[in-house]
N, CA, C and O atoms as CSV, one atom per row, in Angstrom:
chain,resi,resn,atom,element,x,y,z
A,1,UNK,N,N,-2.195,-18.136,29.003
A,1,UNK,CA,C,-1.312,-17.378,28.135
A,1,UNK,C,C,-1.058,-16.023,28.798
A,1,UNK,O,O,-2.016,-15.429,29.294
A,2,UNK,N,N,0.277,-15.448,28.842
A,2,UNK,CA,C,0.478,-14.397,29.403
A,2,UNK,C,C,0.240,-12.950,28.877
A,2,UNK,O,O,0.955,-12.917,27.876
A,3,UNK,N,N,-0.163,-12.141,28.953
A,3,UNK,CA,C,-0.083,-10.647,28.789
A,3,UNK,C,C,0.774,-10.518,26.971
A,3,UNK,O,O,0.325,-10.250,25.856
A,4,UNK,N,N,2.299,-10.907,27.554
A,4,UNK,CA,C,3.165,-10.377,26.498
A,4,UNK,C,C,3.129,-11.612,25.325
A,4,UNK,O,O,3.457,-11.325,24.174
A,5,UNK,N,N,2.720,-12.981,25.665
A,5,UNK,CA,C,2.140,-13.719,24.846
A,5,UNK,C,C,1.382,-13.274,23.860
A,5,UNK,O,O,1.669,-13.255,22.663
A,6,UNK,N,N,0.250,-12.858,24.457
A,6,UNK,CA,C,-0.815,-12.440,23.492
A,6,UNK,C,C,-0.696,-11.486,22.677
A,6,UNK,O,O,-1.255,-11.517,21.581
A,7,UNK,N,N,0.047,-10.489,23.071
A,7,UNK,CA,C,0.210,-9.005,22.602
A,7,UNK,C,C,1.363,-9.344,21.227
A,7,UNK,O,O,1.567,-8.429,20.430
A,8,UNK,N,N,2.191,-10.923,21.001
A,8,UNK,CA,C,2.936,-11.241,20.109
A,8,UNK,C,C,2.527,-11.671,19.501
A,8,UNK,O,O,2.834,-11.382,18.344
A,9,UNK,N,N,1.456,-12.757,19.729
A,9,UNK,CA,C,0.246,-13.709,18.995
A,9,UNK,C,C,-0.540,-12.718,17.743
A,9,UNK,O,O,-0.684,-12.975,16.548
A,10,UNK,N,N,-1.021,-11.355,18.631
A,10,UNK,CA,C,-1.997,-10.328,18.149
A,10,UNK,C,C,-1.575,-9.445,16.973
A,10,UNK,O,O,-2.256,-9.136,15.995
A,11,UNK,N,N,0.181,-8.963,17.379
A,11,UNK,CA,C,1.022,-8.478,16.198
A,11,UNK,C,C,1.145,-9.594,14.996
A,11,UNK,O,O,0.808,-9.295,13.851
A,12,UNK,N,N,1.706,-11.043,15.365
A,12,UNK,CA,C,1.265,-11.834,14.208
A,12,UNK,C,C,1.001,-12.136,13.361
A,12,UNK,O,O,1.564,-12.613,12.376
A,13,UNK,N,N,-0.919,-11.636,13.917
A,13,UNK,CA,C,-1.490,-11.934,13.139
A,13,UNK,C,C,-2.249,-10.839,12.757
A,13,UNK,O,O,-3.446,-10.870,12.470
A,14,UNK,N,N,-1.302,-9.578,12.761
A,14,UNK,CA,C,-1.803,-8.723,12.251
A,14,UNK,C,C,-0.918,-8.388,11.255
A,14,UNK,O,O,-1.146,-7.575,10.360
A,15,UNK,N,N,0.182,-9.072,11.428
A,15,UNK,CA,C,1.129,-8.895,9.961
A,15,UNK,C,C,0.868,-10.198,9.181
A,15,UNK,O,O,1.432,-10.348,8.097
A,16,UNK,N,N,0.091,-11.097,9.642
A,16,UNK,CA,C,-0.528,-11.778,8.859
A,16,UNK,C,C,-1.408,-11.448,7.272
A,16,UNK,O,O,-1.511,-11.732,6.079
A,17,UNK,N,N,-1.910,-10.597,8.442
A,17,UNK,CA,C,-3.503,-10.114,7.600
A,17,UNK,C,C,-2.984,-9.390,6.642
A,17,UNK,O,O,-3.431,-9.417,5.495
A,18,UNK,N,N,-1.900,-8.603,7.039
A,18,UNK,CA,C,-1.348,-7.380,5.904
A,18,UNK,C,C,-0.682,-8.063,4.949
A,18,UNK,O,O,-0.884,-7.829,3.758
A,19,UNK,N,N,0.100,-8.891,5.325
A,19,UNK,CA,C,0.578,-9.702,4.210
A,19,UNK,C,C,-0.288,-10.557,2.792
A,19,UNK,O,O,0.082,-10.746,1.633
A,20,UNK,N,N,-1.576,-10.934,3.526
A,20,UNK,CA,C,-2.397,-11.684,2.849
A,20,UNK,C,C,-2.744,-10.304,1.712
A,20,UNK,O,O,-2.513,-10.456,0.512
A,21,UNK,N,N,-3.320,-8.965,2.259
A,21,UNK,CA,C,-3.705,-8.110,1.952
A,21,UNK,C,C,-2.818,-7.919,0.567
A,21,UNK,O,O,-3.183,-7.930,-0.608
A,22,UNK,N,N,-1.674,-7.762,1.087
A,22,UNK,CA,C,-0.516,-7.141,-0.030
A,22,UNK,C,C,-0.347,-8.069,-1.107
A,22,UNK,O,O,0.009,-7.508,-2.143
A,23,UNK,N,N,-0.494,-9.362,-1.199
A,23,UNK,CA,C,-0.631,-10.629,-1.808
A,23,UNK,C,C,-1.615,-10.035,-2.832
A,23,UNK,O,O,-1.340,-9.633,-3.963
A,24,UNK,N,N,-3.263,-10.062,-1.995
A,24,UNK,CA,C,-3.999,-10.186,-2.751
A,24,UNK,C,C,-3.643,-8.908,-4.216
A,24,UNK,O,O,-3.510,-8.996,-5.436
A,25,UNK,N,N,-3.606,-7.747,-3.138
A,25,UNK,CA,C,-3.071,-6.473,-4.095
A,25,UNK,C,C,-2.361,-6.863,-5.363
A,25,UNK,O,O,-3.044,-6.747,-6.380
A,26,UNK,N,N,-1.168,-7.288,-5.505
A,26,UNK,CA,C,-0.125,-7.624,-6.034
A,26,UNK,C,C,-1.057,-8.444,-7.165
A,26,UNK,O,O,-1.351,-7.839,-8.195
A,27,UNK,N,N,-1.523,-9.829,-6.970
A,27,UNK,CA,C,-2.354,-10.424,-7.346
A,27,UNK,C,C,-3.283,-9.376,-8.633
A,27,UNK,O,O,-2.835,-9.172,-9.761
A,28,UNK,N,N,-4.330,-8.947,-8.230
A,28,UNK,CA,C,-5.125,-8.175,-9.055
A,28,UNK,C,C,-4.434,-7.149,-9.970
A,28,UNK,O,O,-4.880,-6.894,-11.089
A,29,UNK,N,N,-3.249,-6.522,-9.424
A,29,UNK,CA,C,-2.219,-6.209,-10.157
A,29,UNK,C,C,-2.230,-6.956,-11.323
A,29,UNK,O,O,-2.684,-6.442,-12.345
A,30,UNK,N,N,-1.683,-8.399,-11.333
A,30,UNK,CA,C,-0.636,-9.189,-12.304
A,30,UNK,C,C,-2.365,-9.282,-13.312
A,30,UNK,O,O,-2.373,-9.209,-14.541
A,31,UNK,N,N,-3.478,-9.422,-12.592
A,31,UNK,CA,C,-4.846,-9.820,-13.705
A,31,UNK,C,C,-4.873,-9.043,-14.241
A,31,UNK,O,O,-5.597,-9.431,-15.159
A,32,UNK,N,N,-4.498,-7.572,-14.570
A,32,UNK,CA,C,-4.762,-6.652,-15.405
A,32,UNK,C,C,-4.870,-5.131,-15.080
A,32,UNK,O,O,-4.430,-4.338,-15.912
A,33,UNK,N,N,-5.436,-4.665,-13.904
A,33,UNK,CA,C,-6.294,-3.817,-13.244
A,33,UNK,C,C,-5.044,-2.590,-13.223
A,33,UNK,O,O,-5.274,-1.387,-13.103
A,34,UNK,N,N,-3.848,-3.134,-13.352
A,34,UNK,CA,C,-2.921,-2.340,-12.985
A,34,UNK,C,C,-2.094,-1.466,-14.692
A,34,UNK,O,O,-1.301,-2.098,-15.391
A,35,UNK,N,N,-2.374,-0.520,-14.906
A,35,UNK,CA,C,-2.816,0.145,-16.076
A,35,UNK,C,C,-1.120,1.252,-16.038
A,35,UNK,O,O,-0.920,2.154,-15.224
A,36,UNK,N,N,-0.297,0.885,-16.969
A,36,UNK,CA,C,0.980,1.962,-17.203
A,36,UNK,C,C,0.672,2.683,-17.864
A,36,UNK,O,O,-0.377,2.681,-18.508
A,37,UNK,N,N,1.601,3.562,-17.870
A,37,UNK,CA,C,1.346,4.984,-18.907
A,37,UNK,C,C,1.618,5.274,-19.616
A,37,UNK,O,O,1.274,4.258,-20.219
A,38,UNK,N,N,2.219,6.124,-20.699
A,38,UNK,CA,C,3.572,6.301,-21.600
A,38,UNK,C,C,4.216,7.658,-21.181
A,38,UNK,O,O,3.690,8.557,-20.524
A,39,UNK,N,N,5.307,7.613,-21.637
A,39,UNK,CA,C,6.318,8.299,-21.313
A,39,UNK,C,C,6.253,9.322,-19.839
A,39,UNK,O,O,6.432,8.609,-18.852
A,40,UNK,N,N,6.053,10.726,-19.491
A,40,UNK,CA,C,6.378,11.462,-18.403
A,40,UNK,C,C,4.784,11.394,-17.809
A,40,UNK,O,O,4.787,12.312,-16.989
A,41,UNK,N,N,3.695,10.913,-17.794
A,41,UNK,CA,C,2.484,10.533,-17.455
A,41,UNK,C,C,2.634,10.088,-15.945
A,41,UNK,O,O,2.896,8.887,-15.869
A,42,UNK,N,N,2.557,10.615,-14.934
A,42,UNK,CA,C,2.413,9.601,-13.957
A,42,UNK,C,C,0.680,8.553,-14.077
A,42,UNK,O,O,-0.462,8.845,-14.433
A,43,UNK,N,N,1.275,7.435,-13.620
A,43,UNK,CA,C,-0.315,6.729,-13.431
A,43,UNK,C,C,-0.514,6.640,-12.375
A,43,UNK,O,O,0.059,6.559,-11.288
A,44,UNK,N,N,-2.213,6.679,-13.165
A,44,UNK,CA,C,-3.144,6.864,-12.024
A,44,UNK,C,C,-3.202,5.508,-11.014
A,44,UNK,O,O,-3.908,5.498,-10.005
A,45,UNK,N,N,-2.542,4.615,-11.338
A,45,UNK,CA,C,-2.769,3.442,-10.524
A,45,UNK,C,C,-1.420,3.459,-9.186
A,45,UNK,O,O,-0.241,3.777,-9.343
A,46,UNK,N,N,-1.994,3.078,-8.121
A,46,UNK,CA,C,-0.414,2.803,-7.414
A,46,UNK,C,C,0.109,1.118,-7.847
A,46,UNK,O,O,-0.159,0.206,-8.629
A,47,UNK,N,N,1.176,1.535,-6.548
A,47,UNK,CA,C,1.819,0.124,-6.499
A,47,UNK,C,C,1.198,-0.880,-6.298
A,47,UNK,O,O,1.578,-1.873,-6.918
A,48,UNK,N,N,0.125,-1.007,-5.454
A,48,UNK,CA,C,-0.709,-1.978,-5.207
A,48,UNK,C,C,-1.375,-2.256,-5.742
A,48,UNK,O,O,-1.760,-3.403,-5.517
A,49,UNK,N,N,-2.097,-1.459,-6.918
A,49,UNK,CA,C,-3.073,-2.111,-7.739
A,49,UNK,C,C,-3.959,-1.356,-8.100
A,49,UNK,O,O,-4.455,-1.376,-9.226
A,50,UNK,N,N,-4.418,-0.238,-6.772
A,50,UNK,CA,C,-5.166,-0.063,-6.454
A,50,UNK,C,C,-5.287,1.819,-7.695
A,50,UNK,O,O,-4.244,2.429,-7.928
A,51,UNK,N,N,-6.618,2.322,-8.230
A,51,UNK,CA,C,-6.438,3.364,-8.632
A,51,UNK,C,C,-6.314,4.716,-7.528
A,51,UNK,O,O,-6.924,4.797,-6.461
A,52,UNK,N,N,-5.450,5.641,-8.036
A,52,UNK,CA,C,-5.158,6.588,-6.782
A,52,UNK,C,C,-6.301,7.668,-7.424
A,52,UNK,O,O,-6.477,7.960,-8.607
A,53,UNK,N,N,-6.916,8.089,-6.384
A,53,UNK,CA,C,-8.468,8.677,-6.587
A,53,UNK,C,C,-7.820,10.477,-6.646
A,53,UNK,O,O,-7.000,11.225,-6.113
A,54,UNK,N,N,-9.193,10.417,-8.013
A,54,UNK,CA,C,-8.662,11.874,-8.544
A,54,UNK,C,C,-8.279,12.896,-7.603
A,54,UNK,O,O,-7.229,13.528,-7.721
A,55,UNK,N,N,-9.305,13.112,-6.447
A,55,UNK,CA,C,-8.826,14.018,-5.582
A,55,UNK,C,C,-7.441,14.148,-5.218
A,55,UNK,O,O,-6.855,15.140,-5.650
A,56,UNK,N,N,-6.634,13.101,-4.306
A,56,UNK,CA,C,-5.594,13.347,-4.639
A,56,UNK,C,C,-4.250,13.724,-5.322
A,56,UNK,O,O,-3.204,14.286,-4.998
A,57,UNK,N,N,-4.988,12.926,-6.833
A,57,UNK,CA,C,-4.094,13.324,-8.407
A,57,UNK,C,C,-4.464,14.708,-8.408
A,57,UNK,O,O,-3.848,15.242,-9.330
A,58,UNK,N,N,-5.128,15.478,-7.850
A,58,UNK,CA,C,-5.472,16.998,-7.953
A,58,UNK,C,C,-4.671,17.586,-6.994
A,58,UNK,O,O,-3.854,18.473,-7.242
A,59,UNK,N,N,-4.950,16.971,-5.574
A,59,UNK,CA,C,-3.969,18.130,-4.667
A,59,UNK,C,C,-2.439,17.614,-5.055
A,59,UNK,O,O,-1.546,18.445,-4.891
A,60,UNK,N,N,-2.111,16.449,-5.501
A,60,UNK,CA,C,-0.471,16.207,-5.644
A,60,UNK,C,C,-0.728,15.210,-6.418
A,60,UNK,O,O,-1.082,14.050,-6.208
A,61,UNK,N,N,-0.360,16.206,-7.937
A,61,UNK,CA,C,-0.368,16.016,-9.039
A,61,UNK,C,C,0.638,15.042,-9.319
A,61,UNK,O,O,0.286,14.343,-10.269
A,62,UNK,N,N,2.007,14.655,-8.753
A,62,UNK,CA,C,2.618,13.703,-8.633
A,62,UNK,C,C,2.639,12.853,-8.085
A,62,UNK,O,O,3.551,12.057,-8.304
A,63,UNK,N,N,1.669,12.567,-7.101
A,63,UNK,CA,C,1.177,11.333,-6.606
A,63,UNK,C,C,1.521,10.282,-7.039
A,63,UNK,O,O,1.027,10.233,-8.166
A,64,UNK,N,N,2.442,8.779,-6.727
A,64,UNK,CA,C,2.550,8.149,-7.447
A,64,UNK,C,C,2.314,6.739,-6.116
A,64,UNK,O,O,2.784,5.612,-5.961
A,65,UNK,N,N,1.651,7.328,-5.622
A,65,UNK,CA,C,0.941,6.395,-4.155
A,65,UNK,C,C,-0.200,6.391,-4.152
A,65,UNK,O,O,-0.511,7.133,-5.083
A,66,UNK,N,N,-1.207,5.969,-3.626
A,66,UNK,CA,C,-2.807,6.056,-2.745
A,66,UNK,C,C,-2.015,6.596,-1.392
A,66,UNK,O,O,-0.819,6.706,-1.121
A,67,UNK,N,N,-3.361,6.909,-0.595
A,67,UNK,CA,C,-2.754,8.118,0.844
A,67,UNK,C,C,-2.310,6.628,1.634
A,67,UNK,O,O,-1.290,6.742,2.313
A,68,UNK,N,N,-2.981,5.178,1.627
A,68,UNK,CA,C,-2.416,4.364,2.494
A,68,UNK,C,C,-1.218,3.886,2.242
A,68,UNK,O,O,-0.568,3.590,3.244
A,69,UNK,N,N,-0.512,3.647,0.794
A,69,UNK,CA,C,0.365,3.321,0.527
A,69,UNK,C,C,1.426,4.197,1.007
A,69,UNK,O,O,2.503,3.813,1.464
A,70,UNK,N,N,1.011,5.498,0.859
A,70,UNK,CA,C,2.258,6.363,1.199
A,70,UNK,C,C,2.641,6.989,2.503
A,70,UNK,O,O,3.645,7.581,2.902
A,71,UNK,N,N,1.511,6.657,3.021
A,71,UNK,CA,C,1.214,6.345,4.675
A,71,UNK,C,C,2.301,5.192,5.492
A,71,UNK,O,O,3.174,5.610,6.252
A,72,UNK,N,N,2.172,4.195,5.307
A,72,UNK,CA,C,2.848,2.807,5.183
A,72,UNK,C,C,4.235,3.273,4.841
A,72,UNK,O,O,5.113,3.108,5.688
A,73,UNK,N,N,4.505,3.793,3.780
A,73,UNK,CA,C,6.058,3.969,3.041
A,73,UNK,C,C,6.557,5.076,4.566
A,73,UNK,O,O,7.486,4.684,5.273
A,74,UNK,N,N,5.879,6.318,4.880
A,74,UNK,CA,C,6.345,7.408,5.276
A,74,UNK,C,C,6.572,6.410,7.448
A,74,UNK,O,O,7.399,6.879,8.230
A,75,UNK,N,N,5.853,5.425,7.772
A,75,UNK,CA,C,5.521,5.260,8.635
A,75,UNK,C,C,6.737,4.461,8.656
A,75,UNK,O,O,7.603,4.765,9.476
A,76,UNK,N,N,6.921,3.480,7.866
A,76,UNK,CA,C,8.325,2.611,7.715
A,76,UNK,C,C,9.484,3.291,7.654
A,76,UNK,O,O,10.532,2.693,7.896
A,77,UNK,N,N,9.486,4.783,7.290
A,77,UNK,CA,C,11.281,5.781,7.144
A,77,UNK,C,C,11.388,6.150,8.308
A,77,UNK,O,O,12.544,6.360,8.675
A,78,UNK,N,N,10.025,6.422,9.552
A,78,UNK,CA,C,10.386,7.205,10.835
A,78,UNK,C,C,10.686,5.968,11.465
A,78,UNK,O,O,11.505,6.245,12.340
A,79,UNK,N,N,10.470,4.831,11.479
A,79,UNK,CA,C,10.952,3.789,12.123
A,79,UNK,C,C,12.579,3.655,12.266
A,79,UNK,O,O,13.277,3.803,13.269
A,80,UNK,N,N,12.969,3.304,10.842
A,80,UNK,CA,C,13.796,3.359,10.170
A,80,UNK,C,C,14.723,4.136,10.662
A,80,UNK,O,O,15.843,3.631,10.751
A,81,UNK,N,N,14.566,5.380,11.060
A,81,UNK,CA,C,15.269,6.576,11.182
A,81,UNK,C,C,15.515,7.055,12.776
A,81,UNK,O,O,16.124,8.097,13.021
């Protein structure tokens, strides 16, 4: 297998893994874990499922990400762009 073979094989299945990841997220989401708010409340939960940890709800009180989610979002616009 060649060099640039592998290095396509390796991306793959590393968007494999993320995919499975985002699945599972989504998933635990739909069981419950994923908690709305009422009215101008941001929640504490992100998109993924996952709860966004107080520290952050402290430095950016509008937080409506975890730091990886919004990591991911901000990493996908410089692409993008």
């Amino acid at each position: 297998m060649s060099v640039s073979n592998l290095a396509f094989e390796l991306a793959d299945r590393r968007a494999e893994e993320e995919r499975a990841a985002g699945i599972r997220r989504v998933q635990e989401a739909a069981r419950g874990q994923y908690q709305a708010t009422d009215g101008d409340e941001v929640s504490p939960f992100c998109d993924c499922g996952e709860r966004i940890p107080d520290a952050r709800r402290k430095a950016v009180p509008t937080a409506t990400r975890c730091f990886d989610c919004e990591t991911f979002i901000e990493r996908q616009s410089r692409r993008r762009a």
